[in-house]
C-alpha positions in Angstrom: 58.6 87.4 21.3 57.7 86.7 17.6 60.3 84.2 17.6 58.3 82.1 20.0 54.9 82.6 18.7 56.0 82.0 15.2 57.3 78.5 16.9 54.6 77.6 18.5 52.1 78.8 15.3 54.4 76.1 13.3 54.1 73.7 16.0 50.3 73.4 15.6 50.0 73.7 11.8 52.2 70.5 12.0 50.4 68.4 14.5 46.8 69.5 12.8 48.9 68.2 9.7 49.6 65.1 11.0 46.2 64.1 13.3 44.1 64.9 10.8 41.5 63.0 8.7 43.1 62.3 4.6 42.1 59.7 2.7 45.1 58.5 2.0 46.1 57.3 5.7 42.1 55.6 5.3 43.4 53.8 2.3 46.3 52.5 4.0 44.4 51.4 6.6 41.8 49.3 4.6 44.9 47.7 2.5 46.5 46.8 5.5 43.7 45.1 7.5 41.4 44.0 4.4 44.1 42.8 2.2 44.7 39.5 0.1 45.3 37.9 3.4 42.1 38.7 5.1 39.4 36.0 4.4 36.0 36.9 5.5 34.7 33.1 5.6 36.8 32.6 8.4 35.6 33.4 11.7 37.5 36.3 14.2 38.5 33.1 17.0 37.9 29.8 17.9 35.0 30.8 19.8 33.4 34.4 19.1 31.1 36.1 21.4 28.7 38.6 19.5 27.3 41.2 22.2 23.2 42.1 21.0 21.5 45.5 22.0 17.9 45.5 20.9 16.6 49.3 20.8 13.2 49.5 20.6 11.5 52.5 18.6 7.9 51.9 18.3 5.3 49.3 18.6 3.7 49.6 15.2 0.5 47.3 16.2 -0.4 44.4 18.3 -2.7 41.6 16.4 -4.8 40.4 18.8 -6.9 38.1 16.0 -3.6 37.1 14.3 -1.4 37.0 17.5 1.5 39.1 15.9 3.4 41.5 17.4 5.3 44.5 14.7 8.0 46.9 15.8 10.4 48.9 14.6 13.8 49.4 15.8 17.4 48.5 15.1 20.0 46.0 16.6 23.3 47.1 17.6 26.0 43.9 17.4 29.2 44.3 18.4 32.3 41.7 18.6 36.1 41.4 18.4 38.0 40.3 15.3 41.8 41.0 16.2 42.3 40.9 12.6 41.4 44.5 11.6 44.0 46.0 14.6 46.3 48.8 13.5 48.4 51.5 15.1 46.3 54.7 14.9 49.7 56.6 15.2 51.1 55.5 12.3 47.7 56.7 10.1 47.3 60.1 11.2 45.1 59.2 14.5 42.3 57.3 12.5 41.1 55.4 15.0 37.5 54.1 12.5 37.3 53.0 9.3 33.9 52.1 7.6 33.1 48.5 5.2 31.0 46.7 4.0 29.5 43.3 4.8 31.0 41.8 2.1 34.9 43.0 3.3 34.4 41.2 6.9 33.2 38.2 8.6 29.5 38.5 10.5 27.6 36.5 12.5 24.6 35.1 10.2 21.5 36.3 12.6 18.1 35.8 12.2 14.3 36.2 13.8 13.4 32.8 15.1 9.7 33.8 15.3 9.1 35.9 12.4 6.1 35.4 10.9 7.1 38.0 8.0 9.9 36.0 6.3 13.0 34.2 7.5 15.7 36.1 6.2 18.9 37.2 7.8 19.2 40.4 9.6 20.6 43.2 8.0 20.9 44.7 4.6 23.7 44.1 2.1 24.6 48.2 2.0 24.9 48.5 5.3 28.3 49.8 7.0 30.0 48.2 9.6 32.0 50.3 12.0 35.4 49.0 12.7 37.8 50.1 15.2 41.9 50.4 15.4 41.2 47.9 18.1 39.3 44.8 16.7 36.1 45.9 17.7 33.3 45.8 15.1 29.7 47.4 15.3 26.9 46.9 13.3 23.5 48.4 13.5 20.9 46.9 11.4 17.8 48.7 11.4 14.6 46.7 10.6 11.2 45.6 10.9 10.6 43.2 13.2 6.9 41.1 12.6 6.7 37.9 15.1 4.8 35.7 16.5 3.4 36.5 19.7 0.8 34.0 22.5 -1.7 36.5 22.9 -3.3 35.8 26.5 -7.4 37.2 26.2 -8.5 36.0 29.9 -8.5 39.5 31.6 -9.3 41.6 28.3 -9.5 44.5 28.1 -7.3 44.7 31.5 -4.8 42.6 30.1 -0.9 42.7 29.8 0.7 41.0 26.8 4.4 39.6 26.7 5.9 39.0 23.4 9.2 37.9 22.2 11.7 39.0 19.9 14.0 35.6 18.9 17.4 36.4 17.8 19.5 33.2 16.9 22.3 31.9 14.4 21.6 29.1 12.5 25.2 28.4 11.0 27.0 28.2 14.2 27.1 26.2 16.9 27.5 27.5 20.7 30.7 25.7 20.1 31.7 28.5 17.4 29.7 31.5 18.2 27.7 32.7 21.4 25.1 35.7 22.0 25.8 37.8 24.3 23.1 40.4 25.8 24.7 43.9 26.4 21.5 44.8 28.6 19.4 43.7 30.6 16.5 45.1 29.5 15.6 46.5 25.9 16.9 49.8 25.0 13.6 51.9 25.2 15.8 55.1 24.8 14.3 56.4 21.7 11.1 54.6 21.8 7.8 56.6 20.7 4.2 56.0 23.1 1.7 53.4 21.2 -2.3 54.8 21.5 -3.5 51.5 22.3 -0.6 49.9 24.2 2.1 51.1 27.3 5.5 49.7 27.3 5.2 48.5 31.1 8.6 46.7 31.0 11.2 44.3 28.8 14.3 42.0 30.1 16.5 39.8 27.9 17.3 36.1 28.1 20.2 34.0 27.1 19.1 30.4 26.3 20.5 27.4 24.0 18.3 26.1 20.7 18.5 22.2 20.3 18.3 21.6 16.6 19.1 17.9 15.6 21.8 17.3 18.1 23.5 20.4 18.1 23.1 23.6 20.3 22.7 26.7 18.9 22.8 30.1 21.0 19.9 32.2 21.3 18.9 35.7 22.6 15.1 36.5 23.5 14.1 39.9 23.6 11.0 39.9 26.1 8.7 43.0 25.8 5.7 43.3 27.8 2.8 45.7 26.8 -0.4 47.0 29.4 -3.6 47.7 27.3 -5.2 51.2 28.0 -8.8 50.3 28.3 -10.1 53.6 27.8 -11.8 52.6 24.9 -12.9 49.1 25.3 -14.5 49.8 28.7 -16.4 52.7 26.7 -17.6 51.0 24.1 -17.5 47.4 25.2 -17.4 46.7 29.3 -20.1 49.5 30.1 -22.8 48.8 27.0 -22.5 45.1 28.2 -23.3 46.0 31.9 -26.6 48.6 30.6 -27.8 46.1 28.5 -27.5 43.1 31.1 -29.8 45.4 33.0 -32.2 45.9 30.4 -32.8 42.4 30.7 -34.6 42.4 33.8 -36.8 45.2 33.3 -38.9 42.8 31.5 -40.3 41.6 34.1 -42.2 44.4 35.3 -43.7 45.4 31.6 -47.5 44.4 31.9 -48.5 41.7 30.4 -51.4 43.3 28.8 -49.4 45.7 27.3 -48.3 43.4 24.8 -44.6 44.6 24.4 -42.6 41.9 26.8 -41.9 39.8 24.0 -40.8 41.8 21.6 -38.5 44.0 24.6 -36.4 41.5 25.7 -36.3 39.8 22.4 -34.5 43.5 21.1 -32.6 43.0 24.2 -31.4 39.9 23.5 -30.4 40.8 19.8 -28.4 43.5 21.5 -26.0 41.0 23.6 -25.5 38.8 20.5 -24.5 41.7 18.7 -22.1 42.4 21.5 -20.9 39.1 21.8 -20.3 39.0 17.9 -18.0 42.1 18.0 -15.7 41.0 21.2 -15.4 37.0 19.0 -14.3 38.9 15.8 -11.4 40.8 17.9 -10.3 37.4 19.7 -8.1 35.0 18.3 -9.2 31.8 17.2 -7.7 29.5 19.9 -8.9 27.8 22.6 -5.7 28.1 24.2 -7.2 31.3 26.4 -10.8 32.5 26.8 -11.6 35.8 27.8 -13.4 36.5 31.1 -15.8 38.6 29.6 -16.6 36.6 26.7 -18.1 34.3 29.7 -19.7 37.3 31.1 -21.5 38.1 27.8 -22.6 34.4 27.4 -24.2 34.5 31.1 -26.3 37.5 30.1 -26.9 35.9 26.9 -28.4 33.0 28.3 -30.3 35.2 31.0 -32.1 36.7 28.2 -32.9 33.2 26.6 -34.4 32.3 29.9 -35.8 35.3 30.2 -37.6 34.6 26.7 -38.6 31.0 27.9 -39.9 32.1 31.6 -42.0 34.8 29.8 -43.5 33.0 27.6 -44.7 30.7 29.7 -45.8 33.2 32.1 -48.1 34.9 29.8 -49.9 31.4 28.8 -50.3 31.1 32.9 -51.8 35.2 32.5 -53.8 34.3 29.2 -55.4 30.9 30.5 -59.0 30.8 29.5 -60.2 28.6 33.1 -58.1 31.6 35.8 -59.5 29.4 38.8 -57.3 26.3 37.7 -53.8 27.3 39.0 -51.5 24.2 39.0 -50.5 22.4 42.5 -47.4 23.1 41.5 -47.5 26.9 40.8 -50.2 27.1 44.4 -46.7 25.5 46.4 -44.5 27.6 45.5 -47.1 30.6 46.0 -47.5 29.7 49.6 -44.1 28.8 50.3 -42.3 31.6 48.0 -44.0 33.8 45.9 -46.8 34.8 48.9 -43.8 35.3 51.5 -41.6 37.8 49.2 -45.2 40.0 48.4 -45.7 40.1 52.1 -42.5 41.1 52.7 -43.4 44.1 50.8 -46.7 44.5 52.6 -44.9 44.7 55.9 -42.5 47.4 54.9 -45.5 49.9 53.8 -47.8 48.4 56.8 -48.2 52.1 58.1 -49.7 53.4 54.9 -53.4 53.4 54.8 -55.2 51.0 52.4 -55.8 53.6 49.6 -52.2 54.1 49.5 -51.3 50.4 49.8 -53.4 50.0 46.9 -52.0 52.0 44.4 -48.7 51.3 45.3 -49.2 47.9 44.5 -51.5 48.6 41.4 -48.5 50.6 39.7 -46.6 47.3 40.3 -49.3 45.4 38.4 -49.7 42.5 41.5 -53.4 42.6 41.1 -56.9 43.3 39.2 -59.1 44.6 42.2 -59.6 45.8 45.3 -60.7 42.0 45.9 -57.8 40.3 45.2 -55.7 42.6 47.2 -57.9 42.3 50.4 -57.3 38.3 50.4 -53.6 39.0 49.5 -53.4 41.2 53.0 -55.2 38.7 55.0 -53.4 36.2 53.3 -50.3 37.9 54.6 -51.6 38.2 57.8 -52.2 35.0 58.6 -50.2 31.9 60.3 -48.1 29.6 58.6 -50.5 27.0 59.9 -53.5 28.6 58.5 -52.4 29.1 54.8 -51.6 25.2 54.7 -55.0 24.5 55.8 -56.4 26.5 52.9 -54.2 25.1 50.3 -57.1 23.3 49.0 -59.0 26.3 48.4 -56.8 28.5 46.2 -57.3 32.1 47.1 -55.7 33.3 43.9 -56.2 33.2 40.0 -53.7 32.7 37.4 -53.4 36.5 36.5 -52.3 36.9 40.1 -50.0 33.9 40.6 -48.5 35.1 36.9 -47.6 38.6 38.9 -46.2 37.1 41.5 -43.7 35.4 39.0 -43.0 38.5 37.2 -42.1 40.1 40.4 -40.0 37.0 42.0 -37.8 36.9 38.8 -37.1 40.4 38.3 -35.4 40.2 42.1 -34.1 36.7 41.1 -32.4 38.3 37.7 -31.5 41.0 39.8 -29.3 39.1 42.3 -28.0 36.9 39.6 -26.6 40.0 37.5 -24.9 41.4 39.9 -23.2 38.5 41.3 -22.3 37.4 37.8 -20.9 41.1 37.5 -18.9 41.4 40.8 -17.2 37.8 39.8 -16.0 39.1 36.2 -14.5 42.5 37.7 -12.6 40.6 40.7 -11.8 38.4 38.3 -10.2 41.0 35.7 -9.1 43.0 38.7 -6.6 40.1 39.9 -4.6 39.5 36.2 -1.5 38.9 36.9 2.0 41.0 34.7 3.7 38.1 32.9 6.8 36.8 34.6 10.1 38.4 32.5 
């Protein structure tokens, strides 16, 4: 019995001997395969097929203003070179070795798009991993800043696709071709971005015409979702408030003295806005954003909104009140008169005390007087307020009212139109095609 374990405690002391790791069997191997005969200008075959793996590790930032896209990650390249094959038996079961870039041939790659240099891929001191059987990999870690087509139309509910070029300048399909070992980027290992959501990647194999030749080329396609947490906090819902502040100036009294100076603050506030979203879009005019368009329809509401109260408070402040022009006495009758009536037949229960002060806290007239004529006004035919077109029952404080009264509803309608239109049209963006 200790014959046999003594046998078969020899028996492993000598295979552990032989399997294991030394030095020396690594030495061999690197003479053998790297010698005086191995030439690391000359390519592995006639025509060598370089596999890529992008893995993604984070999205450092996404430059709107500068379209450019920075990440950090690493490629993994891998290829066959049946030159460095050996016989792991006869080297103690190494089946790796480890070399340098300048010991072996590589494929010279490079970032077509960077906007950050055009170097080649890879440092000098990185190590290649070789296997017994011709396979070489090589991981080159870098930083990775390209150019990238922003696309602003649906900010801040947009999605953003940009591109990671990897090609090889010094040879030809007819020498060398990329290979994608995915379909999709390797998001394995890849950390969350506070402004952005990897929504999804592919890859692409496509041919670079340079000068007559074809060159192989590998796009890495990422595309990113914006969270718009912020933006519609800070951006989207102070744009909506302040659109209706606009209108509200319409019911301010004119003899309050405050209408110009209200939506003149108002208006200061939408440039403001307006200022901010330009600085954060990028100076094209290849894509403009949907609520840059919205802004600017506000924007010019309140301009109008200036203009139309102006005027309406040199109609409130004319010196002669019983000269209303023919104009202004049309579109009474035919507008104006028929909206106010509108609201006389809604509260046409109340009694007349009431329907006074209702309509006094809505500033449509000076007196008891003028309200009277407005009711029978109301009450009359079509017919019968034609008639008495020549004798103008109304002054230009009144008429000026009315105006007041038929733009807020006018703004009114207008803003929310204008606002349903931008969020169906930011609710319809579309993911880019992969």
């Amino acid at each position: 019995m200790k014959s046999v374990l003594f046998m078969i405690t020899i028996h492993h002391a000598l295979k552990g001997s032989l399997g294991a790791f030394s030095t020396t069997n690594a030495t061999n191997i690197h003479a053998a395969v790297l010698g005086a005969s191995y030439n690391n200008y000359v390519r592995p075959s006639d025509v060598t097929n370089v596999s890529i793996e992008f893995v993604l590790f984070s999205l450092n930032y996404l430059d709107m203003k500068n379209q450019v896209m920075s990440t950090s990650g690493w490629m993994t390249v891998t290829w066959e070179d049946s030159r460095l094959t050996w016989t792991p038996a006869t080297y103690g079961d190494i089946e790796y070795i480890y070399t340098k870039q300048n010991k072996i041939w590589r494929p010279e790659l490079i970032i077509d798009n960077s906007v950050g240099g055009m170097d080649p891929i890879g440092h000098d001191e990185i190590f290649f991993k070789v296997k017994n059987t011709g396979e070489v990999r090589w991981d080159p870690p870098g930083l990775y800043v390209t150019h990238c087509d922003i696309d602003v139309t649906y900010y801040p509910f947009d999605y953003q696709m940009c591109l990671i070029e990897v090609t090889s300048f010094a040879f030809t399909t007819t020498a060398l071709n990329l290979i994608q070992t995915r379909e999709t980027v390797n998001t394995e290992d890849y950390r969350e971005n506070g402004e952005w959501i990897l929504y999804t990647s592919g890859v692409e194999m496509r041919s670079l015409e340079e000068n007559g030749e074809s060159f192989s080329q590998l796009d890495f396609k990422i595309v990113f979702k914006r969270r718009p947490g912020y933006y519609l906090t800070n951006i989207v819902y102070p744009v909506m408030l302040i659109s209706l502040l606009t209108n509200l100036a319409f019911l301010l009294p004119a003899d309050s003295g405050e209408k110009i100076s209200y939506i003149l603050t108002v208006l200061l506030a939408i440039a403001v806005l307006l200022t901010i979203v330009g600085d954060s879009m990028p100076t094209t005019s290849k894509h403009n954003p949907a609520i840059g368009a919205y802004i600017s329809i506000i924007l010019l509401m309140a301009a109008l909104g200036i203009v139309i109260t102006v005027l309406n408070l040199r109609l409130y402040l004319r010196a002669d009140q019983s000269e209303t022009p023919k104009w202004l006495q049309y579109l009474t009758f035919t507008v104006l008169l028929k909206l106010n009536c509108k609201s006389k037949k809604v509260e046409e229960e109340k009694n007349e005390n009431q329907l006074v002060d209702d309509l006094e806290l809505h500033n449509i007239s000076n007196g008891n007087k003028s309200l009277k004529r407005m009711m029978n006004r109301c009450s009359q035919s079509e017919s019968t307020v034609q008639k008495d077109e020549r004798d103008f029952p109304f002054d230009c404080k009144e008429v000026s009212v009315f105006l007041d009264v038929f733009f807020f509803y006018l703004f009114n309608i207008i803003t929310f139109i204008t606002t349903m239109i931008f969020f169906i049209v930011i609710a319809v963006c579309d993911v880019p095609p992969i």
